[in-house]
Predicted model as a PDB file, atoms N, CA, C, CB and O in Angstrom, pLDDT in the B-factor column:
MODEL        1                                                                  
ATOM      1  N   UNK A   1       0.808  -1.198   0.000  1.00 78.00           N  
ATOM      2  CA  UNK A   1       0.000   0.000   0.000  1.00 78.00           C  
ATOM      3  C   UNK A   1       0.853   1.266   0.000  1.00 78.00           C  
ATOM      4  CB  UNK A   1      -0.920  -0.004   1.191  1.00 78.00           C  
ATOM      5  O   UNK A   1       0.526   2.423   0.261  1.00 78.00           O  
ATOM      6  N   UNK A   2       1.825   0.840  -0.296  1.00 86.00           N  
ATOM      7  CA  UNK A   2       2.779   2.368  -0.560  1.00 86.00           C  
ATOM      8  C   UNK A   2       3.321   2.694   0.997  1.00 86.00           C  
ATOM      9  CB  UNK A   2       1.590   4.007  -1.251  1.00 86.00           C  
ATOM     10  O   UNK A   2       3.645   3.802   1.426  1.00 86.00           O  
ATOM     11  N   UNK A   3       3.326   1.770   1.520  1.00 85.00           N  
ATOM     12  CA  UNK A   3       3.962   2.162   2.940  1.00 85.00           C  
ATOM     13  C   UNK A   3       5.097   0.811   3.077  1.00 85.00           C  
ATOM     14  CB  UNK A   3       2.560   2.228   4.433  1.00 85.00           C  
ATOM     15  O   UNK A   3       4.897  -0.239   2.467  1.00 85.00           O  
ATOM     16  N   UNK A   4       6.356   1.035   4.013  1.00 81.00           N  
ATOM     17  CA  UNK A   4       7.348   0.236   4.005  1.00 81.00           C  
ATOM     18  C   UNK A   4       6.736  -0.740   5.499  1.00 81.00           C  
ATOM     19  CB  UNK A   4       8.944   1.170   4.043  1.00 81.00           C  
ATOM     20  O   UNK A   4       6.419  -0.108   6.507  1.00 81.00           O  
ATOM     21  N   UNK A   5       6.635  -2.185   5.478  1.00 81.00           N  
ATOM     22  CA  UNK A   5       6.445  -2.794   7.346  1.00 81.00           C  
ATOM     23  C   UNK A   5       7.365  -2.081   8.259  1.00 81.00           C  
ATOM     24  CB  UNK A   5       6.940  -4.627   7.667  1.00 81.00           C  
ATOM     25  O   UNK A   5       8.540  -1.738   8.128  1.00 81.00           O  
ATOM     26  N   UNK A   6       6.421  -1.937   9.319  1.00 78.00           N  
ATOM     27  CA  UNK A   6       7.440  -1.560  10.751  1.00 78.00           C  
ATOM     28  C   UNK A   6       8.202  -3.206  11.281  1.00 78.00           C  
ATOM     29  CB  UNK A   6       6.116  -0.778  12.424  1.00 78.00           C  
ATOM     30  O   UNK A   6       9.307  -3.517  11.725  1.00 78.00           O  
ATOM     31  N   UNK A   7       7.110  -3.864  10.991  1.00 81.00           N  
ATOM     32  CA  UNK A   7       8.059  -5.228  11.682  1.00 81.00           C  
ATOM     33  C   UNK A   7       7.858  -6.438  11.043  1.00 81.00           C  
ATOM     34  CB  UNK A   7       7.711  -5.621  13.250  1.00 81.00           C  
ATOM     35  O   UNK A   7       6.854  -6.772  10.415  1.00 81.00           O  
ATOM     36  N   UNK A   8       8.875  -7.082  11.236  1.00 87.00           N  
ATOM     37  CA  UNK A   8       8.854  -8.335  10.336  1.00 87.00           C  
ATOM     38  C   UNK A   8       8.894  -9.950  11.755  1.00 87.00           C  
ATOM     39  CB  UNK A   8      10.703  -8.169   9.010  1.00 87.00           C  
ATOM     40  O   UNK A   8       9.343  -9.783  12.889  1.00 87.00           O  
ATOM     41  N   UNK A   9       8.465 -10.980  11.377  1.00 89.00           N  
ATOM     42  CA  UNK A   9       8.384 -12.382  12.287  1.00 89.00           C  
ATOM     43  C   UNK A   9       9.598 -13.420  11.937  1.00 89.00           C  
ATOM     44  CB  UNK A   9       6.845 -13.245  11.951  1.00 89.00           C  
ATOM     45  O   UNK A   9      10.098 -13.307  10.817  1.00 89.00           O  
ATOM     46  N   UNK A  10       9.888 -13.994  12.441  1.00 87.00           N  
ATOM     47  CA  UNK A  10      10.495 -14.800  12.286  1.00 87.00           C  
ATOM     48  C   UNK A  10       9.742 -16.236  12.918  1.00 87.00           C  
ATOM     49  CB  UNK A  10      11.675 -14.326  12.718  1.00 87.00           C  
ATOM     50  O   UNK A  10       9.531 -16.118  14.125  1.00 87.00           O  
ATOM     51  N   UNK A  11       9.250 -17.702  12.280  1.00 92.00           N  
ATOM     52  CA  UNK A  11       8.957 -17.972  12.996  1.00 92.00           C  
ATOM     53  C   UNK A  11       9.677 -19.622  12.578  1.00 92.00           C  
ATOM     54  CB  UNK A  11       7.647 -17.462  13.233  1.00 92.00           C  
ATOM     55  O   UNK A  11       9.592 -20.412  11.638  1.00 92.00           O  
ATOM     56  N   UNK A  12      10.290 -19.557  13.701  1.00 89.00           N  
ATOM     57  CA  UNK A  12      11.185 -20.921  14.313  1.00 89.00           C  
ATOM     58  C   UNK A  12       9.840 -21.892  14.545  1.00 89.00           C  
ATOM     59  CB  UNK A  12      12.259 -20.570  16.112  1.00 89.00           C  
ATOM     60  O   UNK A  12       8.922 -21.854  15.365  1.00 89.00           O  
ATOM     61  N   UNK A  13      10.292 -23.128  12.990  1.00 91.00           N  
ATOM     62  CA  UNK A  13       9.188 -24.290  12.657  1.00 91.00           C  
ATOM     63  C   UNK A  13       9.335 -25.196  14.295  1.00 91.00           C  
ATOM     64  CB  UNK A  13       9.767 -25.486  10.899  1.00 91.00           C  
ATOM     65  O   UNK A  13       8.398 -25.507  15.030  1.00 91.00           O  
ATOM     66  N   UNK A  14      10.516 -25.404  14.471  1.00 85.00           N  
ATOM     67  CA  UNK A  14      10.972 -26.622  15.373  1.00 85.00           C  
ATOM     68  C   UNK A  14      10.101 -26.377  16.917  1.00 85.00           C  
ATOM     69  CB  UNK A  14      12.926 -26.579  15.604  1.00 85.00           C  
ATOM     70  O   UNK A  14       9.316 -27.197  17.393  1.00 85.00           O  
ATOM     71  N   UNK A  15      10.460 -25.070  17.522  1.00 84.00           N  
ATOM     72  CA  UNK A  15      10.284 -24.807  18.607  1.00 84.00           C  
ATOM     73  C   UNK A  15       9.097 -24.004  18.637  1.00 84.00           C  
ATOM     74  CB  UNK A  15      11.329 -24.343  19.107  1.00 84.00           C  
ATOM     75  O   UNK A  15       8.767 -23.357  19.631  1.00 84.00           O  
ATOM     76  N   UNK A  16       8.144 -24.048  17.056  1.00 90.00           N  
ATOM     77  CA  UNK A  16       7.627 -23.200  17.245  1.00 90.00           C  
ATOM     78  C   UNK A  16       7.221 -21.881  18.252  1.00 90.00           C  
ATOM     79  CB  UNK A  16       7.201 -23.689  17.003  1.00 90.00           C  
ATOM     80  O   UNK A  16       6.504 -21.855  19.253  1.00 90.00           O  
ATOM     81  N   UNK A  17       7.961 -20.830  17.582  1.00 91.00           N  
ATOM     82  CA  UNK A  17       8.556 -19.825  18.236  1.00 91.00           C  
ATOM     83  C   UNK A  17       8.311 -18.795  17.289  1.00 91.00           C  
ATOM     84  CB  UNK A  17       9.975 -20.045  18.617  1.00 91.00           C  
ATOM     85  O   UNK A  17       8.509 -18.958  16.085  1.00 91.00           O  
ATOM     86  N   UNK A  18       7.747 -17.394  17.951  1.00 92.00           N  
ATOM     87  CA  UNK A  18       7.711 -16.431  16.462  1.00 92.00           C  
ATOM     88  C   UNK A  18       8.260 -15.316  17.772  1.00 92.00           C  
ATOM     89  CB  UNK A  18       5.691 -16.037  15.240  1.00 92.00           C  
ATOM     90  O   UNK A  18       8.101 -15.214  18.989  1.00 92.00           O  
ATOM     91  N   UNK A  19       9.154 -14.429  16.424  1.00 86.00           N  
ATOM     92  CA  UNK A  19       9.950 -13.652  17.291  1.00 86.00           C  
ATOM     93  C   UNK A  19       9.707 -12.192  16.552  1.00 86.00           C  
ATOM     94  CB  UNK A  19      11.605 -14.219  17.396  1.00 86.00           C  
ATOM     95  O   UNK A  19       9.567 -12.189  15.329  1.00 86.00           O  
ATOM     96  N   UNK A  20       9.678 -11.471  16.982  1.00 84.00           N  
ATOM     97  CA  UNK A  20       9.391  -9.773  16.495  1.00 84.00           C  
ATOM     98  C   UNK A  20      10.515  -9.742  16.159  1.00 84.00           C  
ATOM     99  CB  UNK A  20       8.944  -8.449  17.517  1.00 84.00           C  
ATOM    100  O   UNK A  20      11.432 -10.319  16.743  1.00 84.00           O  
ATOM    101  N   UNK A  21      10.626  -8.962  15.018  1.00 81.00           N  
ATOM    102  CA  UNK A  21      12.225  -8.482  14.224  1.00 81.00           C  
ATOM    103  C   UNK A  21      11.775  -7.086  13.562  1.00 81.00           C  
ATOM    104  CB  UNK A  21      12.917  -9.789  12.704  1.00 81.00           C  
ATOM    105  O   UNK A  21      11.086  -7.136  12.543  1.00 81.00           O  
ATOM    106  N   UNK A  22      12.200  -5.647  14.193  1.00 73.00           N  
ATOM    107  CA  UNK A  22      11.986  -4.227  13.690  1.00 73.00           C  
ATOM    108  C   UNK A  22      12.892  -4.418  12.559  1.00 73.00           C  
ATOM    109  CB  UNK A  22      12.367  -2.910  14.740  1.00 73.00           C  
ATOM    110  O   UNK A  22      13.901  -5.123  12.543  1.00 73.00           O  
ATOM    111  N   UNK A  23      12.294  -3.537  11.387  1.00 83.00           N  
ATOM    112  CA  UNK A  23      12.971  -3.923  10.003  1.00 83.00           C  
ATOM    113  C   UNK A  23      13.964  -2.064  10.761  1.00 83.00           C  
ATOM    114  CB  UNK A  23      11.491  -4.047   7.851  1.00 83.00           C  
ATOM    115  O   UNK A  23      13.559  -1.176  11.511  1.00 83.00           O  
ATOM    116  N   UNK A  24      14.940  -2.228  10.224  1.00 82.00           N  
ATOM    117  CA  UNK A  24      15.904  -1.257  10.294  1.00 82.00           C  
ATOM    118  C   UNK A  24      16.725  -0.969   8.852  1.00 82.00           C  
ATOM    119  CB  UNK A  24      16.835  -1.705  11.417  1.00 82.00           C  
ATOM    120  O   UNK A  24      17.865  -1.430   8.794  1.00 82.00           O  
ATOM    121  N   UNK A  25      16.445  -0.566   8.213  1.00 79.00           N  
ATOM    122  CA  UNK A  25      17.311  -0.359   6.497  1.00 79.00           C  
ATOM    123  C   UNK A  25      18.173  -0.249   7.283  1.00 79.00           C  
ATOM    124  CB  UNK A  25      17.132   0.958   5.145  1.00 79.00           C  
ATOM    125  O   UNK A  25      18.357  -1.357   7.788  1.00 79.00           O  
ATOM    126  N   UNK A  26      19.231   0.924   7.939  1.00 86.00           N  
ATOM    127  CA  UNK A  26      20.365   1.096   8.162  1.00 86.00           C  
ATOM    128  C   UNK A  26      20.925   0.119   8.670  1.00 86.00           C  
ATOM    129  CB  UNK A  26      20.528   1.985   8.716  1.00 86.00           C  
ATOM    130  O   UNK A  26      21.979  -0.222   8.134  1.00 86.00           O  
ATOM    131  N   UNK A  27      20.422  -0.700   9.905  1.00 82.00           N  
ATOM    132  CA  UNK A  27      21.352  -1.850  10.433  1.00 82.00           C  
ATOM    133  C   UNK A  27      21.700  -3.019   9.503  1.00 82.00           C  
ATOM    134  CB  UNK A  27      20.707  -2.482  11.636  1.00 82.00           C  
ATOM    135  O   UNK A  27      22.705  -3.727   9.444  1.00 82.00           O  
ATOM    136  N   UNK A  28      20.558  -3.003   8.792  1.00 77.00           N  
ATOM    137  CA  UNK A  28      20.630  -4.411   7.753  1.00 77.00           C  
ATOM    138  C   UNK A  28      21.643  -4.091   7.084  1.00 77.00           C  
ATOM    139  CB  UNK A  28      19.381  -4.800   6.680  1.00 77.00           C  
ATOM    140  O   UNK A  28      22.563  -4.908   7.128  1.00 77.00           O  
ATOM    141  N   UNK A  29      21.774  -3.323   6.569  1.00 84.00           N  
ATOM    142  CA  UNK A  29      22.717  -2.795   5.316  1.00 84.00           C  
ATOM    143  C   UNK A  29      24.043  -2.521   5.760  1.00 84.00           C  
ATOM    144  CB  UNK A  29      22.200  -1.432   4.622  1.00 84.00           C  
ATOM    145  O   UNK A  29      24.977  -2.627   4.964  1.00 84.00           O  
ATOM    146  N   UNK A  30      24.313  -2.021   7.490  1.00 86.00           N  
ATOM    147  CA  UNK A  30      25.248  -2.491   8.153  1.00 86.00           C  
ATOM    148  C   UNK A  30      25.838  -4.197   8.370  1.00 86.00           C  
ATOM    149  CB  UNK A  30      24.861  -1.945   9.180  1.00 86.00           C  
ATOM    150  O   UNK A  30      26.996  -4.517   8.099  1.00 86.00           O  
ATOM    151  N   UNK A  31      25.086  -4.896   8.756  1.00 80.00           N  
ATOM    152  CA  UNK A  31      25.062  -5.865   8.744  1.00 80.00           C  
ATOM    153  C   UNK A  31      25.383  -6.689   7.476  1.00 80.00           C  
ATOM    154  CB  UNK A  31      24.163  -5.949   9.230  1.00 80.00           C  
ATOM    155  O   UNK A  31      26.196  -7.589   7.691  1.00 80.00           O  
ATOM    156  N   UNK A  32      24.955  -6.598   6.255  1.00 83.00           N  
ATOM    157  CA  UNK A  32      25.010  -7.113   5.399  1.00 83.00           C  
ATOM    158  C   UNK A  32      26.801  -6.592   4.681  1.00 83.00           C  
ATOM    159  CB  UNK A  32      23.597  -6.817   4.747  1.00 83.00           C  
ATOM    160  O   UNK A  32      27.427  -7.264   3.862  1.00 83.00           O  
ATOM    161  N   UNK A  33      27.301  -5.167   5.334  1.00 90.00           N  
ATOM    162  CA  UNK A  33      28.378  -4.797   4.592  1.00 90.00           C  
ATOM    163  C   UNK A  33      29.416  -5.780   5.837  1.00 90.00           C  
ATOM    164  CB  UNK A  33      28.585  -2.825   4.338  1.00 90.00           C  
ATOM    165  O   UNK A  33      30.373  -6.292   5.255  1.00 90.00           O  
ATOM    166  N   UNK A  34      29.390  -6.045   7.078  1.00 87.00           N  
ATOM    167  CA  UNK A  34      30.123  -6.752   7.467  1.00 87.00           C  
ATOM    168  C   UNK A  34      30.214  -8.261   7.181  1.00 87.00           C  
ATOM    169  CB  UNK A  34      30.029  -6.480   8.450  1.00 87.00           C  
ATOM    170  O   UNK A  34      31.176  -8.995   7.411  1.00 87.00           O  
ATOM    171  N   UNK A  35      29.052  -8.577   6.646  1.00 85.00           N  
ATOM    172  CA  UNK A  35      29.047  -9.944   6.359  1.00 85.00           C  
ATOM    173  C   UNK A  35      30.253  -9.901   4.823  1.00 85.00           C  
ATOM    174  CB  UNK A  35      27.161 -10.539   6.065  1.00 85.00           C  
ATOM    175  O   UNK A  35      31.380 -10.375   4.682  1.00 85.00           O  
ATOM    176  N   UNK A  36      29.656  -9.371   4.196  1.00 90.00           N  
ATOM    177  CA  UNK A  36      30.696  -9.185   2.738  1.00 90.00           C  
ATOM    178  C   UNK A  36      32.296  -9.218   3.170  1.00 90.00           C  
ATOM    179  CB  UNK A  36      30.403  -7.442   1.871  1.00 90.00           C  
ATOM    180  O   UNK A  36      33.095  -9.909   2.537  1.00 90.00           O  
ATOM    181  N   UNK A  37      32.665  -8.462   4.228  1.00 91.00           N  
ATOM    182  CA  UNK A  37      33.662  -7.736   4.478  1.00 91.00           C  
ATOM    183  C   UNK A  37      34.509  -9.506   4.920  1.00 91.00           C  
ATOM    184  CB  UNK A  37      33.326  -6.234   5.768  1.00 91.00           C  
ATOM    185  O   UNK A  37      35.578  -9.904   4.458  1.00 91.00           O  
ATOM    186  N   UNK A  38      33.713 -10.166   5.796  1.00 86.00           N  
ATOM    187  CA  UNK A  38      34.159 -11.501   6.348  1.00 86.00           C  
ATOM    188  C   UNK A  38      34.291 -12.177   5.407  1.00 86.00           C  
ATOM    189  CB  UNK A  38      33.392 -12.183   7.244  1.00 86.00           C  
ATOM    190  O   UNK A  38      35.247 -12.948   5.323  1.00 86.00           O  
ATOM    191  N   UNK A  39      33.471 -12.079   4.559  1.00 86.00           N  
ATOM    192  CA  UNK A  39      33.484 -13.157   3.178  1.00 86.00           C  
ATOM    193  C   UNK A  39      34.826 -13.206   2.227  1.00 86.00           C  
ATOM    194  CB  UNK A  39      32.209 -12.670   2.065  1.00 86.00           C  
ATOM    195  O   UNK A  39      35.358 -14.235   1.810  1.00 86.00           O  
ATOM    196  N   UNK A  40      35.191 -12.036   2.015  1.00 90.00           N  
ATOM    197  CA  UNK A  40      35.656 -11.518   1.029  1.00 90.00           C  
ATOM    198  C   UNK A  40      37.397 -11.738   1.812  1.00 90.00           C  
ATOM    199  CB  UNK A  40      34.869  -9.892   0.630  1.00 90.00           C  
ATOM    200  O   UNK A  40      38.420 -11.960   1.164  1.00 90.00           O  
ATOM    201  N   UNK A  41      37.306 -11.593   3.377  1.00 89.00           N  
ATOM    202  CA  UNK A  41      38.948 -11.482   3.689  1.00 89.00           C  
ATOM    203  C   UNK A  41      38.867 -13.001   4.399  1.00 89.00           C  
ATOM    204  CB  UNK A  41      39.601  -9.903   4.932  1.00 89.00           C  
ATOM    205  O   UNK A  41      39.913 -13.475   4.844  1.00 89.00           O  
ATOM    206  N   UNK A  42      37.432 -13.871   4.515  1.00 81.00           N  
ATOM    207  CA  UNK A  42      37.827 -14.876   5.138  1.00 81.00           C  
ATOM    208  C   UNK A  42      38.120 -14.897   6.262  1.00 81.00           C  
ATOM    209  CB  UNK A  42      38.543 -15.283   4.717  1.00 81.00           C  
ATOM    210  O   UNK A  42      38.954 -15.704   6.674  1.00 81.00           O  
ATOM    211  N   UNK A  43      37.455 -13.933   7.134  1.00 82.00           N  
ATOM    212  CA  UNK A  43      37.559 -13.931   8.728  1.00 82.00           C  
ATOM    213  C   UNK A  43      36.302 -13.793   9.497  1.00 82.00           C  
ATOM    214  CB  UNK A  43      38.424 -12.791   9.207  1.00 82.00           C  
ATOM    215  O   UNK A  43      35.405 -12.953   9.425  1.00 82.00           O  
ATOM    216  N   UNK A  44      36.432 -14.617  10.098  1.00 76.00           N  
ATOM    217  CA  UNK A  44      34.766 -14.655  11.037  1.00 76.00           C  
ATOM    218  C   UNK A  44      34.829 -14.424  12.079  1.00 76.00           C  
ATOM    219  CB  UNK A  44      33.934 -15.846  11.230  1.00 76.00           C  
ATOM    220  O   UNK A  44      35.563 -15.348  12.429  1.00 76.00           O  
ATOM    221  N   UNK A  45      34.599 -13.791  13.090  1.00 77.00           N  
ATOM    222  CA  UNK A  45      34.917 -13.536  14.567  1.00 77.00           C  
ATOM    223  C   UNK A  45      34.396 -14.675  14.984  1.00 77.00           C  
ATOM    224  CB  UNK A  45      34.338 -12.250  15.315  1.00 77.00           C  
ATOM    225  O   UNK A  45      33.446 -15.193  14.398  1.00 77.00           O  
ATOM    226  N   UNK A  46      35.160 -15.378  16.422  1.00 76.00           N  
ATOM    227  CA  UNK A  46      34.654 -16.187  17.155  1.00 76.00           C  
ATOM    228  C   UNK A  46      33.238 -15.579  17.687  1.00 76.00           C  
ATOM    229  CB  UNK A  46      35.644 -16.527  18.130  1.00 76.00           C  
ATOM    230  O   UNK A  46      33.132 -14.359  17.568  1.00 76.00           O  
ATOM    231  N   UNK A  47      32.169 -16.257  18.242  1.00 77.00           N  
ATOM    232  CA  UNK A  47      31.245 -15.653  18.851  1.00 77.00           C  
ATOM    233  C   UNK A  47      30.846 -16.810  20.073  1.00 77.00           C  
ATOM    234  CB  UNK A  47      30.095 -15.201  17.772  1.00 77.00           C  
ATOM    235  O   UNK A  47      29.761 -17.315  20.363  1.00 77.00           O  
ATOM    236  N   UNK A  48      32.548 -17.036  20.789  1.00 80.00           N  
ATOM    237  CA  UNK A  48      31.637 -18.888  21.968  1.00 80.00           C  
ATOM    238  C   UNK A  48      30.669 -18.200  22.601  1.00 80.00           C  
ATOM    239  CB  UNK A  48      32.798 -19.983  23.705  1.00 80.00           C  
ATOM    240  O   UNK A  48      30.603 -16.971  22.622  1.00 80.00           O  
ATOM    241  N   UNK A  49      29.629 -19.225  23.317  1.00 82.00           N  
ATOM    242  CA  UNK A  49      29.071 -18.980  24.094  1.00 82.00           C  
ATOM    243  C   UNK A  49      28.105 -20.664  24.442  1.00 82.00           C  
ATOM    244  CB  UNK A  49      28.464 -17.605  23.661  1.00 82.00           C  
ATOM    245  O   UNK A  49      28.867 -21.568  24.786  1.00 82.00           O  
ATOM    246  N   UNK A  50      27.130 -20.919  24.394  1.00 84.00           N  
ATOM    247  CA  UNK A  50      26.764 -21.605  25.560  1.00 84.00           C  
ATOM    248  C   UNK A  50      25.628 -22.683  23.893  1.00 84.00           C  
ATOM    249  CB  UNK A  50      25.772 -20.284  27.348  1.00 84.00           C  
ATOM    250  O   UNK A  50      25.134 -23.807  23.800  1.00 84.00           O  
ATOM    251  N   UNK A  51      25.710 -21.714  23.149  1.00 80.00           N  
ATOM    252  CA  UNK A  51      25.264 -22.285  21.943  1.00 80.00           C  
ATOM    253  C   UNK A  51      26.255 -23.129  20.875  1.00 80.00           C  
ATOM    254  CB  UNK A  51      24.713 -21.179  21.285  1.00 80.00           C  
ATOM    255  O   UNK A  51      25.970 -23.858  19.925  1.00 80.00           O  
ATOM    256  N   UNK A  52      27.433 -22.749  21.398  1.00 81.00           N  
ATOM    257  CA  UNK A  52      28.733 -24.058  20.683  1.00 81.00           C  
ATOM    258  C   UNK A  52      28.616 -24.842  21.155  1.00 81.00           C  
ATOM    259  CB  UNK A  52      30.222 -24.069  20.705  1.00 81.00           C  
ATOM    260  O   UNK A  52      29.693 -25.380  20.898  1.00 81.00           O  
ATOM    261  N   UNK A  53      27.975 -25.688  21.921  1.00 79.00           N  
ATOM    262  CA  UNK A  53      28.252 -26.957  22.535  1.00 79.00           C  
ATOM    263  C   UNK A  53      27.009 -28.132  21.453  1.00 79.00           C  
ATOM    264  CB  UNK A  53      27.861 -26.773  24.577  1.00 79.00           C  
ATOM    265  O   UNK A  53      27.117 -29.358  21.480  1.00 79.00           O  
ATOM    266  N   UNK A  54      25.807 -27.301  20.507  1.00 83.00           N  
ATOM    267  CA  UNK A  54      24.893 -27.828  20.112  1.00 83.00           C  
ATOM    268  C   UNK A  54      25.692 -28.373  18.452  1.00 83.00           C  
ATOM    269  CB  UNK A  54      23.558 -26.764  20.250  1.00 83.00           C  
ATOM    270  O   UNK A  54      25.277 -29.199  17.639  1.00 83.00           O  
ATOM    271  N   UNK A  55      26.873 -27.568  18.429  1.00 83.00           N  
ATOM    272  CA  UNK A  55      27.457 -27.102  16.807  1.00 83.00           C  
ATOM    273  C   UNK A  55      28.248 -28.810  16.707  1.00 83.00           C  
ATOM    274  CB  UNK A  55      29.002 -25.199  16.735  1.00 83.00           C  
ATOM    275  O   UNK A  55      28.867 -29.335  17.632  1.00 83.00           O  
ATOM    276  N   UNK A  56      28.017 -29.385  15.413  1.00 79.00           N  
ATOM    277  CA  UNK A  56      28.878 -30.507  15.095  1.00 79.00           C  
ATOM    278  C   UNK A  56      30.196 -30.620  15.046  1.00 79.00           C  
ATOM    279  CB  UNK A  56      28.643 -30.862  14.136  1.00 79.00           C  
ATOM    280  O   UNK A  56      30.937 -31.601  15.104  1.00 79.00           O  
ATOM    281  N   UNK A  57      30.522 -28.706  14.852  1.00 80.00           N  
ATOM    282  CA  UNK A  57      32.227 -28.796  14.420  1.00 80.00           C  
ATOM    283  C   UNK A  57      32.813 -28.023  15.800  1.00 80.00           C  
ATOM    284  CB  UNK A  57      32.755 -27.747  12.631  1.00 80.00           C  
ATOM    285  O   UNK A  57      33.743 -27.218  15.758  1.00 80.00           O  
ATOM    286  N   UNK A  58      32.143 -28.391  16.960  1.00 75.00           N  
ATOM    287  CA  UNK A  58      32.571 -27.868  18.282  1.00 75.00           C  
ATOM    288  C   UNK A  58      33.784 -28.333  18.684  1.00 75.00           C  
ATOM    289  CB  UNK A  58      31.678 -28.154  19.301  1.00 75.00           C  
ATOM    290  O   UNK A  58      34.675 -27.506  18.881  1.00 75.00           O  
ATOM    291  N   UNK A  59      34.107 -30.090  18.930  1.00 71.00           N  
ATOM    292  CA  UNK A  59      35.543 -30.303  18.977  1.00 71.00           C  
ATOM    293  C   UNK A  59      36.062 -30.372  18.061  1.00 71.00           C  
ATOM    294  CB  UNK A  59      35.963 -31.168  19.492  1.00 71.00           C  
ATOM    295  O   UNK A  59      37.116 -30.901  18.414  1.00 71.00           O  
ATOM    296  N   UNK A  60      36.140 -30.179  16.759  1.00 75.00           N  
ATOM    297  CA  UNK A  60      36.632 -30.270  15.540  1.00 75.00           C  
ATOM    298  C   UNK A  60      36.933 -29.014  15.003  1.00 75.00           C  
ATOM    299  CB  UNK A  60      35.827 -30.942  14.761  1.00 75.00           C  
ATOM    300  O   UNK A  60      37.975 -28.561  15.476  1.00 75.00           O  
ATOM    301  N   UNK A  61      36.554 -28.514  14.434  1.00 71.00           N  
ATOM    302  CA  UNK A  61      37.295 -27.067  13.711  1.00 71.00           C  
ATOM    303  C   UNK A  61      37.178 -25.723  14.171  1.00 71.00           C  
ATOM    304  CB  UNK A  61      36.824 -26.823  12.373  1.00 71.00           C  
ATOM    305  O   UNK A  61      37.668 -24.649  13.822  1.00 71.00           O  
ATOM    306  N   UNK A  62      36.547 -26.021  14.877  1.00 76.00           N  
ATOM    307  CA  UNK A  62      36.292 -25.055  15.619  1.00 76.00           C  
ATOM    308  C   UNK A  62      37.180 -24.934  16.834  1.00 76.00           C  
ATOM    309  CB  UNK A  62      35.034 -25.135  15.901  1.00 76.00           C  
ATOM    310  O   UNK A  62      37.362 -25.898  17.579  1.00 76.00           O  
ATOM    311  N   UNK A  63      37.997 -23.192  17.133  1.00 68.00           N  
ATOM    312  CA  UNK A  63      38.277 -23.075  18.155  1.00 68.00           C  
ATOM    313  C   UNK A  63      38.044 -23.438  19.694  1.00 68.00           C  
ATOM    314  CB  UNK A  63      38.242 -22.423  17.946  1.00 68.00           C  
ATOM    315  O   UNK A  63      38.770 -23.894  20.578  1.00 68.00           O  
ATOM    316  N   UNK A  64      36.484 -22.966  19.610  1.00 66.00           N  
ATOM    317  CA  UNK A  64      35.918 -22.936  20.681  1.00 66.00           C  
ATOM    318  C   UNK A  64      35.848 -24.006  21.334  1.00 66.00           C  
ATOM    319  CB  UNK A  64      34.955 -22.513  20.582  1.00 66.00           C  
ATOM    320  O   UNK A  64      35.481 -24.025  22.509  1.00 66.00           O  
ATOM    321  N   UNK A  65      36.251 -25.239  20.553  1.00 59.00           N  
ATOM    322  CA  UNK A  65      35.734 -26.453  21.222  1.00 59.00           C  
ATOM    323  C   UNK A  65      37.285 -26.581  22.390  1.00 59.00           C  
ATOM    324  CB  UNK A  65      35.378 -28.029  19.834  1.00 59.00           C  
ATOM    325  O   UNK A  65      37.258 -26.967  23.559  1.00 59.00           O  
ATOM    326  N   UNK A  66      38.682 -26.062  21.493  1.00 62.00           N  
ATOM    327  CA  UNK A  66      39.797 -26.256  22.007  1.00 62.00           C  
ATOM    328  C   UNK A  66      40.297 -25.585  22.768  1.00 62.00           C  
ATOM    329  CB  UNK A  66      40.446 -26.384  21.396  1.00 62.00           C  
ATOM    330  O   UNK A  66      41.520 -25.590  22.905  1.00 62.00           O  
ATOM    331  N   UNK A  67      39.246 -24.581  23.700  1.00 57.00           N  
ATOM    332  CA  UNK A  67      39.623 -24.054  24.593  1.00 57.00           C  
ATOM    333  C   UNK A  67      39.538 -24.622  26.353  1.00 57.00           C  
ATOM    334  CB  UNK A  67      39.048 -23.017  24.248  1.00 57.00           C  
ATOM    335  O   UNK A  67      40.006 -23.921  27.251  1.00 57.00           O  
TER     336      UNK A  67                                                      
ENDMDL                                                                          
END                                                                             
């Protein structure tokens, strides 16, 4: 209708789960230039936390597992 959404869902099939997501042009487009930026030099920041332990490549290629 000629207007942009204020918010967008996400909804997680498994756990059925729906999550509010504010559409933000600027962050996305932030977001999307750091993703490129990783792609392109091949560097991903670690991000451990309590959700590596679910990941297949936790003791395996992954740092996090070898800490």
């Amino acid at each position: 209708f000629g207007k942009r959404p204020a918010h967008a869902w996400l909804h997680f099939l498994r756990a059925d789960k729906l999550v509010e997501v504010p559409l933000d042009v600027q962050k996305v487009s932030e977001l999307l230039a750091e993703l490129r930026t990783a792609q392109d030099t091949l560097r991903f920041d670690l991000r451990e936390g309590l959700h590596c332990r679910a990941c297949r490549y936790y003791r395996d290629l992954c740092p996090a597992g070898l800490s």
